[in-house]
GUPA-741183 format. One record per residue (C-alpha): residue number from 1; x, y, z. Coordinates in Angstrom, 2 decimals, always signed. Example, Ala and Ser with C-alpha at 12.3 -4.5 7.8 and 13.67 -1.06 7.14 Angstrom:
 num       X       Y       Z
   1  +12.30   -4.50   +7.80
   2  +13.67   -1.06   +7.14
***
This chain:
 num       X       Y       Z
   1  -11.24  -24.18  +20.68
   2  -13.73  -23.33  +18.47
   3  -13.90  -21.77  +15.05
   4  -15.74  -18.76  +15.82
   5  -13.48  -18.58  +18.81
   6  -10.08  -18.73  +16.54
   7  -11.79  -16.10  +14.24
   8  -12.18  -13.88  +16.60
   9   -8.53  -14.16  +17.29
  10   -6.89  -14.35  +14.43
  11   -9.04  -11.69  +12.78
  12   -8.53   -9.30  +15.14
  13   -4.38  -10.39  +15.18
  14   -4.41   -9.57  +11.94
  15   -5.92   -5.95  +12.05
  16   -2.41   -3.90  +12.58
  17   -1.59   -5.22   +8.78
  18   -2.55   -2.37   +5.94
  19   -1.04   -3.98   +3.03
  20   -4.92   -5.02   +2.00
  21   -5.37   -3.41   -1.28
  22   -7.17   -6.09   -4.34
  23   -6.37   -4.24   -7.39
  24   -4.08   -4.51  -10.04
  25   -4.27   -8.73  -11.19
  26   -6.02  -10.14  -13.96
  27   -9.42  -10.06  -14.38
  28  -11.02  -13.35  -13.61
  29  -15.25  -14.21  -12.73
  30  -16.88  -17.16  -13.05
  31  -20.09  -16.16  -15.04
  32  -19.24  -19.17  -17.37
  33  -20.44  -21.23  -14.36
  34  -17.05  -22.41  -13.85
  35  -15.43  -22.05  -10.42
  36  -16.46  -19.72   -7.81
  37  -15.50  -15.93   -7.49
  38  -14.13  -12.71   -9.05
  39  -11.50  -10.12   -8.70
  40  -13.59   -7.49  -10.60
  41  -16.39   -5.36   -9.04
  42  -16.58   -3.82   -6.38
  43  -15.63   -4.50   -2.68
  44  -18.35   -6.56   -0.74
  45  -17.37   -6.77   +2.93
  46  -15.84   -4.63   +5.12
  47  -12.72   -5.89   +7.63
  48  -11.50   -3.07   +9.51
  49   -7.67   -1.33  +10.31
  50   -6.83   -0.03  +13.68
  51   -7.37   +2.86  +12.41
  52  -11.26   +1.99  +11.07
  53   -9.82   +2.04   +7.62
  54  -12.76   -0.04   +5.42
  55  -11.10   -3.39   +4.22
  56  -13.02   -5.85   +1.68
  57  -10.96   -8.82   +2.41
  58  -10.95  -11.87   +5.06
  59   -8.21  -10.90   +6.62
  60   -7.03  -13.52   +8.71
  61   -3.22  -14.82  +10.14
  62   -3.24  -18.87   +9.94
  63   -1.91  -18.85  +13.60
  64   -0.62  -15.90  +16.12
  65   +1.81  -18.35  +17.58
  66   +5.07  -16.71  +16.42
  67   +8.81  -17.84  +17.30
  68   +9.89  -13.96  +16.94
  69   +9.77  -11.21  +19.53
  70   +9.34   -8.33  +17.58
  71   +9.00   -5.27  +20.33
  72   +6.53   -3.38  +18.09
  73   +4.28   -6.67  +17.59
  74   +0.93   -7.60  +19.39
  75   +2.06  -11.19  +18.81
  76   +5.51  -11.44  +19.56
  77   +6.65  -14.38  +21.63
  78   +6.56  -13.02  +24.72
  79   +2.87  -11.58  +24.38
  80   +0.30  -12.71  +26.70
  81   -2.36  -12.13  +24.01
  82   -4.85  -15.36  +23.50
  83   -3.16  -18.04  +21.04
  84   -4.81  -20.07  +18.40
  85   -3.97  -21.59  +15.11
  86   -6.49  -22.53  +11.84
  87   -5.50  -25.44  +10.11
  88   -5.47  -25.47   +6.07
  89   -9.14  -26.73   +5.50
  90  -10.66  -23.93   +8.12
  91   -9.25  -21.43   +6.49
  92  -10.14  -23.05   +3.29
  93  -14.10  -23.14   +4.48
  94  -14.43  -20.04   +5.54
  95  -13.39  -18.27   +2.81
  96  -15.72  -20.18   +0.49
  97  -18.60  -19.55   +3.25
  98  -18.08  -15.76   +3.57
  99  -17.30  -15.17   -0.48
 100  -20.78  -17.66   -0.87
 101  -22.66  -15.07   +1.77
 102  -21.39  -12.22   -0.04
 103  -19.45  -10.99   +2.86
 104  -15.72  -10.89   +0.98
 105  -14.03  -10.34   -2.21
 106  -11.21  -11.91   -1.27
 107   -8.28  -13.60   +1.04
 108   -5.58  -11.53   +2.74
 109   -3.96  -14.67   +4.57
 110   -0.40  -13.84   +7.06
 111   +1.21  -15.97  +10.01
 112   +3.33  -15.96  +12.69
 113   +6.31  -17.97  +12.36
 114   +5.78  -21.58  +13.87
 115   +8.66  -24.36  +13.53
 116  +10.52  -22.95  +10.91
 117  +10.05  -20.18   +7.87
 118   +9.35  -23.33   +5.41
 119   +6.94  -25.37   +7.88
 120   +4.89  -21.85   +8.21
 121   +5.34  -20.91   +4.58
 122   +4.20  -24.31   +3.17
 123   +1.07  -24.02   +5.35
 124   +0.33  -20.54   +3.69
 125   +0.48  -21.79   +0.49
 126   -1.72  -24.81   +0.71
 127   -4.34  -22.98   +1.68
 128   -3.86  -21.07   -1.79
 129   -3.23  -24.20   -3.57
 130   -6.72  -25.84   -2.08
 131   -8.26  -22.84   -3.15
 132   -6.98  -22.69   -6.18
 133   -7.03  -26.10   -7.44
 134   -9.68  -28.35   -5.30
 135  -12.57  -25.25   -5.32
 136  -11.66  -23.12   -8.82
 137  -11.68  -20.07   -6.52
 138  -11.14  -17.01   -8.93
 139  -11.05  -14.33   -6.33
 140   -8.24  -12.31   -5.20
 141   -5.57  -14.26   -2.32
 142   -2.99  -12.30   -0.91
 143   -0.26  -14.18   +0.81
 144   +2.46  -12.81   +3.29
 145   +5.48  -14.49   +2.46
 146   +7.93  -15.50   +5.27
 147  +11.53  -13.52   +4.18
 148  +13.31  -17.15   +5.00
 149  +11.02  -19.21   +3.03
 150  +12.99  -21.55   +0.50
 151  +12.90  -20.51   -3.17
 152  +10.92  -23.61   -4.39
 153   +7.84  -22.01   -1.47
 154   +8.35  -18.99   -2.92
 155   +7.71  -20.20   -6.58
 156   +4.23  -21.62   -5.31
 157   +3.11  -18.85   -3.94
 158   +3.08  -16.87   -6.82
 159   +1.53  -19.80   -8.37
 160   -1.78  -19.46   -6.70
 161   -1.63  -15.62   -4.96
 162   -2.59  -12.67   -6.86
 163   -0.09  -10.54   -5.17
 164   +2.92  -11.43   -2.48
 165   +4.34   -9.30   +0.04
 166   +7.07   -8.98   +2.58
 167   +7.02   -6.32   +5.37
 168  +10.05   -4.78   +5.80
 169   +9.25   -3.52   +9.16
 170  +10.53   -0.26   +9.67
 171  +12.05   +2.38   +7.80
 172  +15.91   +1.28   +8.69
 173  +18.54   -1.26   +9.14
 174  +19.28   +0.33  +12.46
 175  +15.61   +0.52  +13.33
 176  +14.80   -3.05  +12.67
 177  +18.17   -4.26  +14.49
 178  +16.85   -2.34  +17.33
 179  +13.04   -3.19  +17.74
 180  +13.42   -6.72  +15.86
 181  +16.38   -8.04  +16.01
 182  +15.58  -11.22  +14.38
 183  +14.73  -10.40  +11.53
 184  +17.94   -9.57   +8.91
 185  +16.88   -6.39   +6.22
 186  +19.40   -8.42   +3.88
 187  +17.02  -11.85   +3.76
 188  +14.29   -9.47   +3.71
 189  +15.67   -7.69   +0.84
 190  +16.79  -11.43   -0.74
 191  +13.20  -12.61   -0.86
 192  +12.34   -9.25   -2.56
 193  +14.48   -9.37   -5.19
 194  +13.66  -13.42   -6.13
 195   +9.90  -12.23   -6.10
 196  +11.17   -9.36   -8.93
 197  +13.09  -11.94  -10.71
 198   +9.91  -14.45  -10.99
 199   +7.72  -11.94  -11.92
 200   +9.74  -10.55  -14.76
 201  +10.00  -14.11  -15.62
 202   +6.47  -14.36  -15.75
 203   +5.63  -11.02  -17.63
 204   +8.35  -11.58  -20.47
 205   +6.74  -15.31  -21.01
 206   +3.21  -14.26  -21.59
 207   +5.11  -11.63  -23.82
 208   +6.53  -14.35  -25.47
 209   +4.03  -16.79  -25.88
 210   +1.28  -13.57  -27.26
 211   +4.06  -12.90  -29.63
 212   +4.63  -16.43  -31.33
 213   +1.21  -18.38  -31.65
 214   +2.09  -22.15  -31.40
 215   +0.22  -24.04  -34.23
 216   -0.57  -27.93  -32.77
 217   -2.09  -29.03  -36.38
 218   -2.59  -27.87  -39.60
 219   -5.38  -25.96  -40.22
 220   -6.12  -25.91  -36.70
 221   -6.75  -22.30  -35.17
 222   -3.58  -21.02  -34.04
 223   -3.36  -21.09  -30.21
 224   -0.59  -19.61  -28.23
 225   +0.47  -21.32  -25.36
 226   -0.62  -20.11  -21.73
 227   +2.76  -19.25  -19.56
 228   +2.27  -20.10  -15.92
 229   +0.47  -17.24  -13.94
 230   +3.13  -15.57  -10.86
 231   +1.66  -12.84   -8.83
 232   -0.19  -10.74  -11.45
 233   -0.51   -7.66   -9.05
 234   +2.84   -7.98   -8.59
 235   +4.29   -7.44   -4.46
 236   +4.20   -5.12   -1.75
 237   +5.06   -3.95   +1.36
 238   +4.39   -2.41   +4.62
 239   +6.86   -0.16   +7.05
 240   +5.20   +1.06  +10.59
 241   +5.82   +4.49  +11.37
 242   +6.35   +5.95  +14.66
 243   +7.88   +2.89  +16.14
 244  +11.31   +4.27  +15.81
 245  +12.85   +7.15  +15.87
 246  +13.22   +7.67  +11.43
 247  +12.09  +10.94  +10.12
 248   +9.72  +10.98   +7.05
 249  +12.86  +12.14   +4.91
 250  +14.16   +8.74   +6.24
 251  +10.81   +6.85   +5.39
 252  +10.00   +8.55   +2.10
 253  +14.10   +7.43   +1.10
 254  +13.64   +3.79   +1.93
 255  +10.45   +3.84   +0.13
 256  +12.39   +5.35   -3.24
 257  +14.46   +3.04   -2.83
 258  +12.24   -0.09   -2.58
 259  +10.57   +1.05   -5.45
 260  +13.56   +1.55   -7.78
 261  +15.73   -1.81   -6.62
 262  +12.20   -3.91   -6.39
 263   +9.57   -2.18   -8.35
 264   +7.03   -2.18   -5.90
 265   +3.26   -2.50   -7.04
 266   +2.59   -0.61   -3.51
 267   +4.55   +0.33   -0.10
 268   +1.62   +0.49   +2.83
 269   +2.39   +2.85   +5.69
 270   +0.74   +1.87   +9.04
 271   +0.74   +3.96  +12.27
 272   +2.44   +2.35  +15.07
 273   -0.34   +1.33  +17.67
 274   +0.69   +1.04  +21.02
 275   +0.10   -2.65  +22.01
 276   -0.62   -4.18  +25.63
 277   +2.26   -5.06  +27.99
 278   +4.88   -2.81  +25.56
 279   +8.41   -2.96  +25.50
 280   +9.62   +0.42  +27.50
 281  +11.73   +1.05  +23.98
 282   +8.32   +1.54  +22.17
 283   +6.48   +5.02  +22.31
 284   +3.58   +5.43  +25.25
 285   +1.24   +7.43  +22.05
 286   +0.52   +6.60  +18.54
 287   +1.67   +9.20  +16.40
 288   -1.13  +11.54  +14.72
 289   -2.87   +9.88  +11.87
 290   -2.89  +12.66   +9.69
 291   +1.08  +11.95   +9.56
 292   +0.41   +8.39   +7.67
 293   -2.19  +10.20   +5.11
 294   +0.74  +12.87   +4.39
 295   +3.16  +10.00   +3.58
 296   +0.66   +8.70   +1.66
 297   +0.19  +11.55   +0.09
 298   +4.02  +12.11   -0.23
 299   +4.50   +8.44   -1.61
 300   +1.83   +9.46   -4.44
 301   +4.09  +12.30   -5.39
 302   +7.00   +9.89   -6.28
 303   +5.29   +7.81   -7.60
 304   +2.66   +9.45  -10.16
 305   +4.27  +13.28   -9.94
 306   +7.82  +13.37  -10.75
 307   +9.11  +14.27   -7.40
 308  +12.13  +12.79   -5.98
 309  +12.12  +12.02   -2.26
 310  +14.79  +14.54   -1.06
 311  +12.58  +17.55   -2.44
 312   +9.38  +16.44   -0.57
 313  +10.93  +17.39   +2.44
 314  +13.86  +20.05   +2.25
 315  +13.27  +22.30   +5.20
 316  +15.93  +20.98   +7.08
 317  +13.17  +19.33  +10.20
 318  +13.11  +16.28   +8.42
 319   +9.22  +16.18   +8.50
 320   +6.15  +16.41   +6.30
 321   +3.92  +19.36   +7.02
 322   +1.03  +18.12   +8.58
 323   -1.38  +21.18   +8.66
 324   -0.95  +21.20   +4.16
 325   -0.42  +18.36   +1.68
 326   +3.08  +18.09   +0.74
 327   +2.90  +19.48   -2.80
 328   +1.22  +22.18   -1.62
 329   +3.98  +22.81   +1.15
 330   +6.76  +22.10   -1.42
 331   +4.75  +25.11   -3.78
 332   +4.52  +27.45   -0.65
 333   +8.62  +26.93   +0.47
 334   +9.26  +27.57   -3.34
 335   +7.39  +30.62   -4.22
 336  +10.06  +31.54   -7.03
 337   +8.40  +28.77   -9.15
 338   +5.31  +30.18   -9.32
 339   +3.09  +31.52  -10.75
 340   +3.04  +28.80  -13.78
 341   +1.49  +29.65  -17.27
 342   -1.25  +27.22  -17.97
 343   -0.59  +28.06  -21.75
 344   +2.94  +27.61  -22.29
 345   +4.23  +25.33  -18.90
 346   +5.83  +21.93  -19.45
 347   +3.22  +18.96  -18.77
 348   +5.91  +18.39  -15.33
 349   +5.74  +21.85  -14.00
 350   +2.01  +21.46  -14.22
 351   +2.08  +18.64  -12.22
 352   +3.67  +20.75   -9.16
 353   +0.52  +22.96   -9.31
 354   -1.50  +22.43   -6.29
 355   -4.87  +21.28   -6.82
 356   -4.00  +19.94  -10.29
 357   -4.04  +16.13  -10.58
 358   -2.60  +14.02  -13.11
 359   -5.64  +13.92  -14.78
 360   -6.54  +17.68  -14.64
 361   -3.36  +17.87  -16.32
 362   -4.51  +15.72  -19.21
 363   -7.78  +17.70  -19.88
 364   -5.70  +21.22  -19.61
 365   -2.95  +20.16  -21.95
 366   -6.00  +19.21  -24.47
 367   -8.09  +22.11  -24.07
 368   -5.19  +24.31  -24.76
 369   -4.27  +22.85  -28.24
 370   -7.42  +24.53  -29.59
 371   -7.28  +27.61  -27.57
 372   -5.82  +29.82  -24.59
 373   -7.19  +28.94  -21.70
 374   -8.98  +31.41  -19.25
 375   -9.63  +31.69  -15.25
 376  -13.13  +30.53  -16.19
 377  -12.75  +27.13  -18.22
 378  -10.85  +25.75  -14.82
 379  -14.29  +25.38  -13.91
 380  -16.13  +23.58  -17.07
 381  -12.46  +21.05  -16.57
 382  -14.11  +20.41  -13.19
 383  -10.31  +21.88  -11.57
 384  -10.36  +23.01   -7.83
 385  -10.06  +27.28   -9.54
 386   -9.59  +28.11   -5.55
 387   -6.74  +26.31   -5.22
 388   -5.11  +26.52   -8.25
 389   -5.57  +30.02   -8.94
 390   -2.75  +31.40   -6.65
 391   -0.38  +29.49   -8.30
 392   -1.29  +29.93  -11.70
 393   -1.50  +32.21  -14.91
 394   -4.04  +31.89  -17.45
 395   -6.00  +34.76  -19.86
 396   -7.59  +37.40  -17.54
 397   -5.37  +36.36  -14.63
 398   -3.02  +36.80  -12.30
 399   -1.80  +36.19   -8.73
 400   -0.39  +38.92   -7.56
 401   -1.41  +40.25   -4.37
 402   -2.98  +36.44   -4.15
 403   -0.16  +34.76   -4.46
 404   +2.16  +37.42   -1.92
 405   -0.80  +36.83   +0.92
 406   -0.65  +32.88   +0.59
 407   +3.16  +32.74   +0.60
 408   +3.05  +35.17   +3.64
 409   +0.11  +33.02   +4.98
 410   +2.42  +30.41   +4.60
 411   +5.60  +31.65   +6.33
 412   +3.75  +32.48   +9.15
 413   +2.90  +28.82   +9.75
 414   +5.91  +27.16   +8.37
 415   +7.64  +26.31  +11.54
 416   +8.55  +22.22  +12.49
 417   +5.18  +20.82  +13.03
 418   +5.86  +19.15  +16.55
 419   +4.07  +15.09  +16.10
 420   +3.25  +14.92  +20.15
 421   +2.24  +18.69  +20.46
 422   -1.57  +18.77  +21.38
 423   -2.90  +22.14  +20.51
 424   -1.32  +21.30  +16.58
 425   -4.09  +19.25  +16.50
 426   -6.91  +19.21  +18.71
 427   -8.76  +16.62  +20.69
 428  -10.63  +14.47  +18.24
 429  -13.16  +11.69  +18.75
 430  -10.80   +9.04  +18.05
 431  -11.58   +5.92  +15.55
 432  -12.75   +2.55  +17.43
 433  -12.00   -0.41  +15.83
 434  -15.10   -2.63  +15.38
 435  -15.10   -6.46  +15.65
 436  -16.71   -9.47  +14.06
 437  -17.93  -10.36  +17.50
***
């Protein structure tokens, strides 16, 4: 087979994986005219989601051969899809010829499972190694790491990868025993938490090493030494949604959860895609798009907001509101909260304010130290005043009769928000996933 044949393959295999963000390592370049590559600038290329999310990374798997028969998978075992299988210096090449053409930033490299978790995961990491070492490429590599792979794989890995990630599949225990039961949440969670352990490792040694400078001579300029490098951007992960039967409280919990135990740089949310030939245990439809964005959305809150999970959705349906963003539903179902005083409210109740972001925040909690703030200065801080101003109090204004209509407004449309219910959302021109080919 050839090698435009296996890219067109194993880049399309790879396409149902979301987990593609290149932010958050070290900055690197080679402007020195050292090595080749940099994992600062802007995104170059353009790889593309089911979805027709834009991507800047060669996104490739090393083979879709896989050992597992994951129901929700396009390359499960029993699959009929086509098969092929890169070896370390393709993948090696053709990241070096696309980053030379301008056509990447980066590697996003995953694999099915061939021979064993070690024989698959060594494979993975010599094509980080190569790049690494052989080619001083300073771009950004993300590596899938296989939850089985040995400790000593593991170590590599972080060696050479600027971030590492595990999927954990689905939302639940029950789910994954159900839809994949090959896979174990406990090894799953294992590898996680040796991941945490390295990079803490790795963060309190550059601490270390910045904080005693290591004189070699005397009188020589004092030098600290340089701690091995392990996953700068630290790890993610990826649950679908819509496979199984969890509820976003469900999702949103497992997510606080990863987050706390694992300290998660990210945790991706990807729409279930129906795949050909799928198990009958696997939903006929996709569920609505707009359902990932809200758990997006929703995961944002936790993170950056100071919401806890079990408040994002407390209406007793279990599901986000698709038709608002969640803070805004959580400010409609609690109407005795508002409105807030721009002047006077805590920096965390102004964070509940729809239409105020974290930085909006910032620039009101400044202007305010040198006076009261009025309707018109949301404007000049560049704040949404529409959508804020229903919810809020400042010099010259107040709700009121604003704030009754909205919550009314609200009622009104506040029942369950049925996923596979056509008129909630009508008929749109769907995305269409575009091709290298």
């Amino acid at each position: 087979m050839d090698l435009s044949r296996k890219l067109a393959i194993l880049a399309d295999a790879a396409k149902y994986d979301a987990s593609c963000a290149s932010s958050g390592t070290d900055p690197r370049d080679s402007r020195g005219g050292s090595g080749i590559g940099s994992t600062e600038g802007m995104g170059i290329c353009h790889s593309y989601a089911p979805d027709g999310r834009c991507i800047s990374l060669l996104k490739i798997l090393l083979t879709n051969h896989c050992q597992y028969d994951c129901l929700y998978c396009v390359n499960r075992s029993s699959s009929n899809v086509p098969r092929a299988k890169f070896s370390v210096e393709e993948v090696v090449a053709l990241t070096l010829d696309f980053y030379r053409r301008n056509t990447i930033e980066g590697l996003f490299l995953s694999s099915g499972i061939i021979k064993s978790p070690d024989f698959t995961m060594e494979q993975v990491v010599r094509v980080a190694q190569v790049l690494r070492e052989e080619h001083d490429f300073r771009g950004y590599i993300h590596l899938k790491t296989i939850p089985d792979a040995s400790e000593e794989l593991l170590q590599r890995a972080g060696r050479y990868a600027d971030r590492l990630s595990i999927n954990v599949e689905l939302p639940t225990d029950e789910g994954l025993k159900e839809l994949a039961p090959e896979k174990d949440t406990a090894a799953i969670h294992r590898s996680m938490g040796r991941l945490r352990l390295h990079i803490d490792d790795a963060k309190e040694a550059h601490k270390a090493s910045a904080a005693v400078p290591i004189r070699v001579m005397p009188g020589a300029t004092a030098r600290p030494a340089r701690p091995p490098r392990f996953a700068p951007a630290g790890q993610s992960t990826q649950m679908i949604v819509g496979a199984d039967a969890s509820d976003d409280r469900s999702i949103l919990r497992s997510s606080a959860a990863l987050y706390v135990r694992f300290r998660m740089r990210r945790v991706y949310y990807s729409a279930f895609s129906p795949i050909p030939d799928a198990a009958q245990a696997l939903p006929l439809k996709a569920p609505p798009l707009v359902r990932e964005h809200r758990l997006y959305q929703a995961d944002w809150l936790m993170r950056f907001y100071g919401f806890d999970h079990e408040e994002i959705v407390d209406d007793g349906t279990g599901l986000l509101r698709l038709d608002v963003d969640p803070k805004h539903a959580w400010a409609l179902a609690h109407p005795e909260r508002f409105p807030v005083d721009l002047n006077v409210a805590p920096r965390e109740m102004l964070l509940r304010v729809p239409g105020l972001g974290v930085g909006s925040v910032d620039k009101l909690i400044v202007a305010r130290r040198v006076r009261r703030l009025r309707a018109e200065d949301l404007k000049q801080l560049k704040v949404p005043a529409r959508k804020v101003l229903p919810f809020v109090i400042v010099d010259g204004h107040r709700p009121g009769a604003m704030l009754t209509a909205t919550t009314s407004l609200a009622a009104r449309s506040a029942s369950p928000t049925d996923l596979t219910d056509p008129t909630t959302f009508p008929a749109m021109p769907m995305p269409m996933q575009m091709g290298l080919f």
